[in-house]
C-alpha positions in Angstrom: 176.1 71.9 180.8 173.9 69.4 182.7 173.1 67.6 179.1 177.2 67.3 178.6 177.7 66.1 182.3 174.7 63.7 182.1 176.3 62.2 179.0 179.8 62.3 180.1 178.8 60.0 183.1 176.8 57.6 180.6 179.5 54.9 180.3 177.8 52.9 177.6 178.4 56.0 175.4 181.8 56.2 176.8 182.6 52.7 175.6 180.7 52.6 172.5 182.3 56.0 171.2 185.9 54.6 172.0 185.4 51.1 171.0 185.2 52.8 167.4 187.4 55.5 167.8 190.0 53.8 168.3 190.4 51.4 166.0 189.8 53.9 163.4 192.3 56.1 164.9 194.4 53.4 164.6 193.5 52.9 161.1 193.5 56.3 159.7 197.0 56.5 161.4 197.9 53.4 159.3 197.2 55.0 156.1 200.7 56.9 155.1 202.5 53.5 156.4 202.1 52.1 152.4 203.7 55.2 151.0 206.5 55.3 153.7 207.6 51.2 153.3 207.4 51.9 149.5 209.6 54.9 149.5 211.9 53.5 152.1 212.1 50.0 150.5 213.3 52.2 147.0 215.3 54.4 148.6 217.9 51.5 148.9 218.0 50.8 144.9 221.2 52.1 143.5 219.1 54.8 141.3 217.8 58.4 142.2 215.0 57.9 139.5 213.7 54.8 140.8 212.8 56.5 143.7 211.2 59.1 142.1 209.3 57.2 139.7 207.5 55.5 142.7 206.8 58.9 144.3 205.7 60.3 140.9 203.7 57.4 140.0 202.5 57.2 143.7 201.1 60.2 143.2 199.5 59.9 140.4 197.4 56.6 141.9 196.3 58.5 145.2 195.2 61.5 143.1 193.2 59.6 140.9 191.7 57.6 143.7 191.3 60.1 146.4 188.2 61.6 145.2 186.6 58.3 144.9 186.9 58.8 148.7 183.2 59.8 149.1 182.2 55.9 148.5 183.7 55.6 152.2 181.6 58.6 153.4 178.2 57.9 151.0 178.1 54.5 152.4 178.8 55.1 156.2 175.6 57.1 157.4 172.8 54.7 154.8 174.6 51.9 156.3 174.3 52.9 159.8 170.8 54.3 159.6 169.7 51.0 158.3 171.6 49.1 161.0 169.5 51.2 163.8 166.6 49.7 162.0 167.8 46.5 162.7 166.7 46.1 158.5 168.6 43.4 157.1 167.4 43.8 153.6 168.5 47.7 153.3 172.1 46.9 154.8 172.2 44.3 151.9 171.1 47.1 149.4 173.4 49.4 150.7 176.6 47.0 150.6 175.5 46.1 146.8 174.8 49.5 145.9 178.3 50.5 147.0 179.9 47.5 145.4 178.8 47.9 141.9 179.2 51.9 142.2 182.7 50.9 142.7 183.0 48.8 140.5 181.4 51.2 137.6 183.8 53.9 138.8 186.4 51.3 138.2 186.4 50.9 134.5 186.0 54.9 134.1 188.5 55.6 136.1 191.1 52.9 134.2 190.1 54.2 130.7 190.9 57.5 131.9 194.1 56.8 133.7 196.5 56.1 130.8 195.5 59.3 128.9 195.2 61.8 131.8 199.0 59.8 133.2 200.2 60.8 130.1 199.0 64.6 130.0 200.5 65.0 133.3 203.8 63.5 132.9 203.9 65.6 129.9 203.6 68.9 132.2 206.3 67.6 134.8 209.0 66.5 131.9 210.5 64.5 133.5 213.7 61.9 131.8 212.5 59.7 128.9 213.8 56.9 132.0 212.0 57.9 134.6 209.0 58.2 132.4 209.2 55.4 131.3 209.3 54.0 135.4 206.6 55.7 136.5 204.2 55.4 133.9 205.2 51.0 134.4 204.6 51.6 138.1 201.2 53.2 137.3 200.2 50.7 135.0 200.4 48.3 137.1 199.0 50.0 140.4 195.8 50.3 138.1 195.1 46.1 138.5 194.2 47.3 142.1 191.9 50.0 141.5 188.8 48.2 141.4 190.2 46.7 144.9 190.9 50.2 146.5 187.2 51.2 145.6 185.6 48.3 147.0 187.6 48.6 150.2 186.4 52.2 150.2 182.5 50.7 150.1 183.0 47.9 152.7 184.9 50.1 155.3 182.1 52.7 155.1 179.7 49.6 155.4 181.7 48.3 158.3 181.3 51.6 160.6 178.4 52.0 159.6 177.5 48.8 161.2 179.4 49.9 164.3 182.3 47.4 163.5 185.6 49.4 163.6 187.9 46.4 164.1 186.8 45.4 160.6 188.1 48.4 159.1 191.1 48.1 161.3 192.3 44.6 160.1 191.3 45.6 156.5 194.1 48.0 156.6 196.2 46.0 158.9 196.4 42.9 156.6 197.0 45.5 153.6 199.9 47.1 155.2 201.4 44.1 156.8 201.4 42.4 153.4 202.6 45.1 151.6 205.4 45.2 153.9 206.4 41.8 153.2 206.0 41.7 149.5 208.1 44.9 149.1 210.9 43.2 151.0 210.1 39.9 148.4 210.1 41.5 145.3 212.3 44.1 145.5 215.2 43.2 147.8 214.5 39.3 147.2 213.7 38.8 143.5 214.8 42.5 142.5 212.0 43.1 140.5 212.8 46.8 140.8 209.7 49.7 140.9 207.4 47.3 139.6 207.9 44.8 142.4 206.8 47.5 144.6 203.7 48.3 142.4 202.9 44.5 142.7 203.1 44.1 146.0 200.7 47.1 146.6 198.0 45.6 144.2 198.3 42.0 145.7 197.7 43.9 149.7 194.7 46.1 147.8 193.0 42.7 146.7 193.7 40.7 150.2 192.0 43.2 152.0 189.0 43.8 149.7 188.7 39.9 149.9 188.9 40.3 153.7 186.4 43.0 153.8 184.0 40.5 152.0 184.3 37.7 154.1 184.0 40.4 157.5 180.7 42.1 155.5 179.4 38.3 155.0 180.0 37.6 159.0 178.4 40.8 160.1 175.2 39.9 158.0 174.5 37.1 159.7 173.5 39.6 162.7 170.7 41.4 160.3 168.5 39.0 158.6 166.8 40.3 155.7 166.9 39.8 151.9 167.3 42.0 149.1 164.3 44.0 147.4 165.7 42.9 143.7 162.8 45.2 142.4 164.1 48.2 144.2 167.6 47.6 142.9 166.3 48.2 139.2 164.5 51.3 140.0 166.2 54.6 140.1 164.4 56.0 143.3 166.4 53.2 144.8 169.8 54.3 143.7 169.6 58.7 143.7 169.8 58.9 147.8 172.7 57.5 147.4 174.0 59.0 144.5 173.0 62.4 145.9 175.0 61.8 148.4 177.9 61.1 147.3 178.0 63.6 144.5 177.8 66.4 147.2 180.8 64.6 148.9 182.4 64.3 145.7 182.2 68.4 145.4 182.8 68.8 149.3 186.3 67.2 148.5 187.2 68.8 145.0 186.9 72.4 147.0 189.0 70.6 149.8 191.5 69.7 147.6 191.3 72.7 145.7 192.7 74.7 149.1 195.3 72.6 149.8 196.1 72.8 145.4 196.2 76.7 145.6 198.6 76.6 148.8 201.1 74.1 147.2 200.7 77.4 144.1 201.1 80.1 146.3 204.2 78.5 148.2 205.5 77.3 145.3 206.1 81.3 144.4 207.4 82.3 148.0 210.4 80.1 146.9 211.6 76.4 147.5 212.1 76.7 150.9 208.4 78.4 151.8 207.5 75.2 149.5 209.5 72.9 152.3 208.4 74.4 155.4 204.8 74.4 154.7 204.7 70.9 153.2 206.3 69.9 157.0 203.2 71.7 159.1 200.6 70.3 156.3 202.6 67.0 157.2 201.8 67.9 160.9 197.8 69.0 160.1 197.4 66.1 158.1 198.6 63.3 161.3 196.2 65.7 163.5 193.5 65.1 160.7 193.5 61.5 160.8 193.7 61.2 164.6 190.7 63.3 164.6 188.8 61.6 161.9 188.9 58.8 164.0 186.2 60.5 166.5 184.4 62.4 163.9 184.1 58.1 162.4 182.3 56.9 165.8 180.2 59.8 165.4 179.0 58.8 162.0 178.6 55.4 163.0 176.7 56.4 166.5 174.3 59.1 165.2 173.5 57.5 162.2 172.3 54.4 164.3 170.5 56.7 166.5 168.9 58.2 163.6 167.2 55.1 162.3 166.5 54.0 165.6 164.5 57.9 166.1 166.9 57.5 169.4 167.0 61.4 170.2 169.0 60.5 173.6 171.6 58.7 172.1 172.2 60.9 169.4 172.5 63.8 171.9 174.7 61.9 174.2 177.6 60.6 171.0 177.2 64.2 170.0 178.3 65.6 173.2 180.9 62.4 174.1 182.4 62.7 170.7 182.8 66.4 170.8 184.3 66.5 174.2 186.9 64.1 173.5 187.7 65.8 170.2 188.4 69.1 171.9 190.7 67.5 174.6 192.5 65.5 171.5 193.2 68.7 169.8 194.0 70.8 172.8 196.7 68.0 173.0 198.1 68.3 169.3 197.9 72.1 170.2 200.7 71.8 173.8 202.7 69.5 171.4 203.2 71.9 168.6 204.1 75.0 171.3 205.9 72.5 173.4 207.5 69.7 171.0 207.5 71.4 167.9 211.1 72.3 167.6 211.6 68.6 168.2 208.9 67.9 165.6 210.2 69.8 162.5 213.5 68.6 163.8 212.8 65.1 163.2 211.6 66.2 159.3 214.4 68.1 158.3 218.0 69.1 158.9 218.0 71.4 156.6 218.7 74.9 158.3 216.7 77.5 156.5 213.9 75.1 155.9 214.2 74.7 159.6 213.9 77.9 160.9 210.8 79.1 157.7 209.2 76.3 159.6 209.5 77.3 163.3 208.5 80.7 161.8 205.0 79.6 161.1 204.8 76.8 163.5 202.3 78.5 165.9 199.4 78.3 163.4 199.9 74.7 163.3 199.5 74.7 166.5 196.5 77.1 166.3 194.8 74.6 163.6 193.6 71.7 165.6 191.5 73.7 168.1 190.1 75.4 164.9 189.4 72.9 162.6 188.3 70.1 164.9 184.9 71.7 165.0 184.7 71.0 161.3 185.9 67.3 161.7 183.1 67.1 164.0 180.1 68.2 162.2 181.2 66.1 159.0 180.9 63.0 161.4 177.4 64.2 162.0 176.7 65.4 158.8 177.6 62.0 157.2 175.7 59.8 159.7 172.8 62.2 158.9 173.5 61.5 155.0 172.8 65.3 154.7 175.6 65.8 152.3 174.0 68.3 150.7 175.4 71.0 154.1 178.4 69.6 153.7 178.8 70.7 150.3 177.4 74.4 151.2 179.1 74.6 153.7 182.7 74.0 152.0 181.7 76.1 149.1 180.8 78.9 151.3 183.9 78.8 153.5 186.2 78.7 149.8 183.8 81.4 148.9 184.9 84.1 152.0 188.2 82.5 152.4 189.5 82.8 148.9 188.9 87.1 148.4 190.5 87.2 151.9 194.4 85.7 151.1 193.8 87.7 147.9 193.8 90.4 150.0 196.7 89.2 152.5 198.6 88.5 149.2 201.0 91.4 150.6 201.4 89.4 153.7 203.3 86.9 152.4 203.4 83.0 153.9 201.7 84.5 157.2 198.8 85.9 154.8 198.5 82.4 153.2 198.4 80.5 156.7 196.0 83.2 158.0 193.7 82.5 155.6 193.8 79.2 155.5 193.3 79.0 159.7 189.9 81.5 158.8 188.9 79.1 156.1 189.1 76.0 158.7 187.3 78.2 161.0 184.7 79.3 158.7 183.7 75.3 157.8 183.2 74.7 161.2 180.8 77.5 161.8 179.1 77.5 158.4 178.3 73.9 159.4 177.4 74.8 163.2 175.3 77.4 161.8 173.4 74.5 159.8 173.2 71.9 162.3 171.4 74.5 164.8 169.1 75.4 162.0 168.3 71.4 162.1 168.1 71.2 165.9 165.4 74.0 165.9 163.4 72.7 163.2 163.5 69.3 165.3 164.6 68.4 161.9 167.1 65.5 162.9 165.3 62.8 163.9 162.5 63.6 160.9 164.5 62.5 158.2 
């Protein structure tokens, strides 16, 4: 208790955990603003299909670019451990390393695109017309890609540099534009779903290109050069690539929870289907609220950690963590409290209404469970031990899956019971390794 007071009172923590939360907060809140002006910007075309071959080909794009998400993560804790070093010339590596790896992923990931786009528009079936939409929409949104995945590298590179407002304006100029060219080339020059695809590659490039110039000013506070040698050997490259292959797996068993619940609803009937998408909607703004505390963390401890700062790792462990568990005991009054104005807001559709109020108190149970979680992947990351991340994830799908099997019977409670005891079991699975560290000394000795 005296280690959480004593660093409660220390307001240089206090500043520098909220002069990054923040702005991430704000960022991470920014992120489902793209997807919103789209659909709302197409929901005023005289077509049903037009919408839905934005949403469909909307889709598509984030699923083939979220798992590319671990260039963000990889990127944060190298980048930070070489800014507590004050080394110039490994920030420089770092930022190059996560560059080109984006840039290779790139070209994969297009000559992939058009086949896989096809197979899976060929399991939807959808209208030879709005096949034909989505698959334009698509298309195009590709041109961006190799802007999405740089922006991934140089946000991670940002925090990691303790710079949130970088990341901030980086999504701020790419929303803001978006915003404008959606109203330009859709309502102005009626350029239909493809103006909308356009607009979203030209914001994805403006704020890569403002994520360069914001890298290229925060270098001149870390003089250095690059090692060109060390860039053509491999030892150079596999931390890295380590890394981000655990977080690659980490977020395929992520995604494959939230898959197999979409599944499982999806035969409880459309409206189970409804309702849960409506609290996932809910977890998912309490996620990115959160995330933006469990960032600062990465950012903080991974500068303590190449600094070998044991203090100040302990103190942005214990600032971050309390703040975190206020935020979420927030989220949790506003589901018991506001939640009926909440799912209210989403939907006035009566049954989906009231399946919703049904299961609304383990939404509001999730954010004081899963929290933790958020938490230790902020450590984790700025620790680059991705390798417990992955464990841990794996073990918690491992326990959690057998156990909805078993609450099959149960219905939509036995599906959100197990899924609250799989969020529980990530957080302790990953407690359980970080005290394993801590008693082995093991953090600052990496």
């Amino acid at each position: 208790m005296s280690a959480l007071l004593d660093a409660w009172r220390h307001a240089p923590t206090q500043r520098k955990v909220w002069a990054l939360a923040a702005p991430m907060i704000l960022s991470n809140l920014s992120v489902p603003l793209v997807a919103l002006v789209d659909t709302a910007v197409v929901g005023h075309l005289p077509h049903a299909h037009q919408l839905a071959a934005v949403a469909i080909g909307g889709n598509l794009y984030t699923l083939l670019v979220w798992a590319m998400g671990f260039l963000r993560m990889g990127t944060t804790g190298f980048a930070a451990q070489a800014a507590g070093r004050a080394d110039g010339g490994a920030l420089r590596q770092v930022l190059l390393q996560g560059l080109a790896l984006g840039a290779v992923l790139a070209i994969l990931l297009a000559a992939l695109a058009v086949p896989l786009s096809h197979a899976a528009l060929g399991l939807m079936r959808p209208s030879a017309e709005l096949e034909a939409l989505a698959l334009g929409f698509f298309q195009v949104r590709l041109f961006g890609l190799p802007a999405t995945l740089a922006t991934f590298a140089l946000i991670g590179w940002l925090l990691g540099t303790q710079n949130a407002r970088g990341p901030l304006a980086m999504m701020l100029t790419i929303n803001f534009i978006n915003v404008g060219l959606d109203l330009l080339f859709v309502l102005g020059l009626e350029w239909g779903v493809v103006g909308v695809a356009w607009a979203s590659v030209i914001a994805e490039w403006s704020g890569m290109l403002l994520g360069l110039w914001l890298a290229r000013t925060a270098l001149a506070r870390y003089p250095g050069r690059i090692r060109q040698a060390a860039l053509r050997r491999w030892s150079s490259w596999r931390p890295l690539l380590t890394v981000n292959r655990d977080i690659f797996i980490r977020s395929l068993a992520l995604q494959l929870v939230f898959f197999l619940i979409t599944v499982r609803g999806t035969r409880l009937g459309d409206t189970t289907v409804a309702a849960n998408a409506l609290l996932l909607t809910g977890l998912t703004l309490t996620a990115y609220a959160l995330d933006g505390l469990a960032h600062a963390l990465e950012a903080l401890c991974g500068h303590a950690l190449g600094a070998r700062d044991r203090l100040a790792l302990h103190r942005s462990l214990w600032v971050a963590g309390a703040w975190s568990l206020i935020a979420s005991m927030g989220f949790a009054l506003f589901f018991v409290f506001g939640g009926k104005v909440y799912v209210g807001m989403l939907t006035d559709i009566p049954e989906v209404r009231e399946m919703a109020l049904t299961f609304l108190p383990y939404l509001a149970v999730l954010p004081l469970v899963a929290v933790w979680s958020y938490l230790l992947d902020g450590l984790f990351i700025g620790a680059t031990r991705a390798r417990e991340m992955r464990n841990a994830m794996l073990i918690a799908l491992g326990l959690a899956l057998p156990l909805g099997w078993l609450l099959r019977d149960f219905g939509n409670h036995g599906l959100w019971l197990a899924f609250v005891v799989f969020m529980a079991l990530r957080g302790l699975v990953l407690g359980g390794y970080a005290w394993q560290l801590t008693l082995r000394d093991a953090w600052i000795g990496l």
